[in-house]
C-alpha positions as CSV (number, residue, x, y, z in Angstrom):
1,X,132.7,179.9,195.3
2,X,130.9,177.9,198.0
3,X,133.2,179.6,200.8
4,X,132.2,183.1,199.3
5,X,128.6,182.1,199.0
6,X,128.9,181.0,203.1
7,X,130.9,184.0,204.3
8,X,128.4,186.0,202.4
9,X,125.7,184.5,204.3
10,X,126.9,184.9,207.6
11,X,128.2,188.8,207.1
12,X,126.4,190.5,204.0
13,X,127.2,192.0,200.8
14,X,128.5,194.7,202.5
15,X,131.0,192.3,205.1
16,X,132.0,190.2,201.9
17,X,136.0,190.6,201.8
18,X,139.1,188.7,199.7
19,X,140.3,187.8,203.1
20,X,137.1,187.0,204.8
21,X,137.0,184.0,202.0
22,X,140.4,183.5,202.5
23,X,140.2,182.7,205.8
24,X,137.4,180.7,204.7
25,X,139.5,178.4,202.7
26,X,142.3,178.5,205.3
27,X,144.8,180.6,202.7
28,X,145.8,183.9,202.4
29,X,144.4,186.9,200.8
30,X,147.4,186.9,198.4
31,X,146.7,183.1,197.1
32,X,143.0,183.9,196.5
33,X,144.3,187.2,194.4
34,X,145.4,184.6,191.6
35,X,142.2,183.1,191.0
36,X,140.2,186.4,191.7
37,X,141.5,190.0,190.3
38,X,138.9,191.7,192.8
39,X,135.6,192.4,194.8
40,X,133.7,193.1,191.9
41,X,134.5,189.7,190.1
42,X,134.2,188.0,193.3
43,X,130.6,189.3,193.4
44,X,130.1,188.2,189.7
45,X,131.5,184.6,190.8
46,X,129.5,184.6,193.3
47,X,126.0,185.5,191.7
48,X,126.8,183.0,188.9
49,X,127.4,180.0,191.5
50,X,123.8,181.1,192.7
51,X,122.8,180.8,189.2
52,X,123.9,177.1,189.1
53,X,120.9,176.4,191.4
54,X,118.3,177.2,188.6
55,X,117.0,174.1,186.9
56,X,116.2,175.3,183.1
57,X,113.5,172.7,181.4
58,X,113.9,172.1,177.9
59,X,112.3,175.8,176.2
60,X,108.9,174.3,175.2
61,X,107.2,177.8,172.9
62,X,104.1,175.7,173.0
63,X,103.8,176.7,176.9
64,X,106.1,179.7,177.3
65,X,104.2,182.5,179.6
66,X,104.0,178.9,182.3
67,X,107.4,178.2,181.6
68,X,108.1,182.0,182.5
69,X,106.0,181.9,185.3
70,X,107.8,178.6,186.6
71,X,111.1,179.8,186.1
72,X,110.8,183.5,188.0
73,X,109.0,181.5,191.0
74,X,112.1,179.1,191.0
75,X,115.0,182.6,190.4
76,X,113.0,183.9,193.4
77,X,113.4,180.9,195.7
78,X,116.9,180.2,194.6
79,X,117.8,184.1,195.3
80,X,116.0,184.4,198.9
81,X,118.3,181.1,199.8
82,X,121.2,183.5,200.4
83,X,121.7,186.7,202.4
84,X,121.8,189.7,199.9
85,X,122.0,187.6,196.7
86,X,119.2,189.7,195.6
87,X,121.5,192.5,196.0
88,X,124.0,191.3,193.8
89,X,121.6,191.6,190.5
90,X,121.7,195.7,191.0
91,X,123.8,198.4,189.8
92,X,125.5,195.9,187.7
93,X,125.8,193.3,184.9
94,X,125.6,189.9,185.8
95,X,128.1,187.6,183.6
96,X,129.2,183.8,183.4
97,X,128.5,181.0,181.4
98,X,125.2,180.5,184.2
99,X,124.1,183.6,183.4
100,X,124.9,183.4,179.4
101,X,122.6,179.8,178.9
102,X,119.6,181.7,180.7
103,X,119.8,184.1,177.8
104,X,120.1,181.5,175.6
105,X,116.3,179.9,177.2
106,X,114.9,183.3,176.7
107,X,115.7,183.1,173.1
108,X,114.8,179.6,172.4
109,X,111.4,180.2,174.6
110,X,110.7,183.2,172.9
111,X,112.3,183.6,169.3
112,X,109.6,180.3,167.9
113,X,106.6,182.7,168.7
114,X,107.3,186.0,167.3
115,X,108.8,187.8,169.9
116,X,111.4,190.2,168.4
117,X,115.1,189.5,168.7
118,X,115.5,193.3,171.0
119,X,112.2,192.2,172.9
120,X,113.8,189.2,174.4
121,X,117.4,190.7,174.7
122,X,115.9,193.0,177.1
123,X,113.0,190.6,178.6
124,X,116.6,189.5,180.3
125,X,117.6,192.3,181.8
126,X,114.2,193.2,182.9
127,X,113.3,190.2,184.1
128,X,116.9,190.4,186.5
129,X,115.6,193.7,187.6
130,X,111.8,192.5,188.8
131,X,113.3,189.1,190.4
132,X,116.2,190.5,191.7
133,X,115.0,193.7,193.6
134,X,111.9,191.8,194.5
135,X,114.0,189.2,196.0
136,X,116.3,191.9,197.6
137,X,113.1,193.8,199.3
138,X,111.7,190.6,200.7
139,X,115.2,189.8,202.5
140,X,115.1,193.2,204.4
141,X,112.2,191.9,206.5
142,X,109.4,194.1,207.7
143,X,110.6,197.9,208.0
144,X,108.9,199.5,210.4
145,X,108.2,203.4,209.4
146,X,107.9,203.8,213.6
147,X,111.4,202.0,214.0
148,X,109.8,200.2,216.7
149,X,110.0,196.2,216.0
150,X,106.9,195.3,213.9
151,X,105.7,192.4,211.6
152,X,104.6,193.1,208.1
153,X,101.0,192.9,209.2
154,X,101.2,195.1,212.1
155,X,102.9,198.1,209.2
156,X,100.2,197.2,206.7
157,X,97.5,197.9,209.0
158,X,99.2,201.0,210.7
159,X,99.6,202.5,206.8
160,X,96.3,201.8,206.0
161,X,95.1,203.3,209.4
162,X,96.8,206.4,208.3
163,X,95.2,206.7,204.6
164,X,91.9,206.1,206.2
165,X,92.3,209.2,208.1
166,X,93.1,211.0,205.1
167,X,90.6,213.9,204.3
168,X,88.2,212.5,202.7
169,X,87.3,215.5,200.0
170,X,91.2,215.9,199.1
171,X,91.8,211.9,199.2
172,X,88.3,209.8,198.4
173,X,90.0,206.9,196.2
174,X,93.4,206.7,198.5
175,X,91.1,206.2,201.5
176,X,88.3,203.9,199.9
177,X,91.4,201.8,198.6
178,X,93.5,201.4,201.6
179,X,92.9,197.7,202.6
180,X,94.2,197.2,198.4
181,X,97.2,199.7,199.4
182,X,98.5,198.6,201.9
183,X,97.7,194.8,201.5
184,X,100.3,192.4,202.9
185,X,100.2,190.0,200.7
186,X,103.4,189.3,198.5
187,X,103.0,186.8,197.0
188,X,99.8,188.4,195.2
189,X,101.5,191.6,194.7
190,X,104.2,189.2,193.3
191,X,101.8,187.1,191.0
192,X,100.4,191.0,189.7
193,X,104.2,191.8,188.5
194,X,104.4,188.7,186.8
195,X,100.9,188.9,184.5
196,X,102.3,192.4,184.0
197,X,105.5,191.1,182.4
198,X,104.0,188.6,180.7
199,X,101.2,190.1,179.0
200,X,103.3,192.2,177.9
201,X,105.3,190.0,176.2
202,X,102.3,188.2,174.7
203,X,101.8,191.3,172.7
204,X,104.9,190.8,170.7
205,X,104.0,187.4,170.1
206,X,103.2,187.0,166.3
207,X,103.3,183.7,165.7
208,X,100.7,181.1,166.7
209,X,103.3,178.5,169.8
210,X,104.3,175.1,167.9
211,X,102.3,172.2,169.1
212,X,103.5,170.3,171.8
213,X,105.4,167.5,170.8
214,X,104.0,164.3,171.6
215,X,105.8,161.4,172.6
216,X,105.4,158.3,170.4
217,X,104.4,155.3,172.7
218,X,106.7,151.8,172.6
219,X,104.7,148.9,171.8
């Protein structure tokens, strides 16, 4: 999967091909059709080799929403490594044995402190859909509503330019906001979708977390 995972980098989701990663691997299309029945598994493969990259810590209940936090900021790094990875979370279900012991953290994180069993069943696909999209957005770059070449600051400022020209008696809290609006700051707007998620999820929680387990010193 590493020769996918390159060809996918140098050409897109959209440029990804059985013979692109054939050639890749010096073979032919036909050789690579034994280990691979198509595209779409290819993309699966592919997305679950990504997966690898993720470094889950032992589930610890007694610090769950920073273990959350810790492991979205890590899925978002790992994702943004690779052209259009973030891509390959939408429109379709991830699989893999990757994929499958992420689950498997959710439930151990999550089960100990009284989140329901359907709660953390679909923390996992929401959670793909906020990383993943987020991840996918961010490695489009700045798109300039002008289609001239702009940074994300430059846009930001244009937008909010605009809402402050907004009639004020149709649009008061639109144009007193606009610096919020159109703030560039993603990683704050990121941070926001994260206490979101996970004070939501502490409203499920029933149970008081286990202690931490301390570690018994040698003497």
């Amino acid at each position: 999967m590493d020769a996918a995972l390159a060809v996918l980098d140098d050409v897109g989701m959209d440029g990804l091909s059985m013979r692109k990663v054939a050639d890749k691997l010096g073979t032919g299309a036909a050789s690579l059709y034994w280990h691979v029945r198509n595209k779409d598994e290819l993309f699966q493969l592919v997305f679950d080799r990504v997966v690898e990259d993720v470094v889950l810590p032992t589930p610890d209940p007694s610090r769950w929403q920073e273990q959350l936090r810790e492991l979205a900021n890590q899925v978002r790094t790992v994702l943004t490594r690779h052209r259009d990875v973030g891509r390959l979370t939408l429109g379709r279900v991830p699989g893999g044995t990757q994929v499958a012991s992420l689950g498997e953290w959710f439930f151990s994180l999550l089960l100990p402190v009284g989140v329901p069993e359907r709660v953390v069943a679909y923390l996992g696909d929401f959670f793909g859909l906020y990383v993943g999209a987020y991840a996918f957005e961010e490695s489009l770059g700045p798109q300039s509503p002008t289609g001239e070449q702009m940074t994300q600051e430059q846009i930001a400022s244009m937008m909010q330019s605009y809402a402050e020209a907004l009639p004020e008696d149709q649009f008061p809290n639109v144009r007193r906001a606009a610096a919020l609006l159109f703030d560039s700051d993603r990683d704050s707007r990121w941070e926001f979708g994260l206490d979101l998620i996970l004070r939501g999820l502490d409203s499920y929680a029933t149970k008081r977390p286990p202690a931490p387990r301390l570690r018994r010193k040698v003497t």
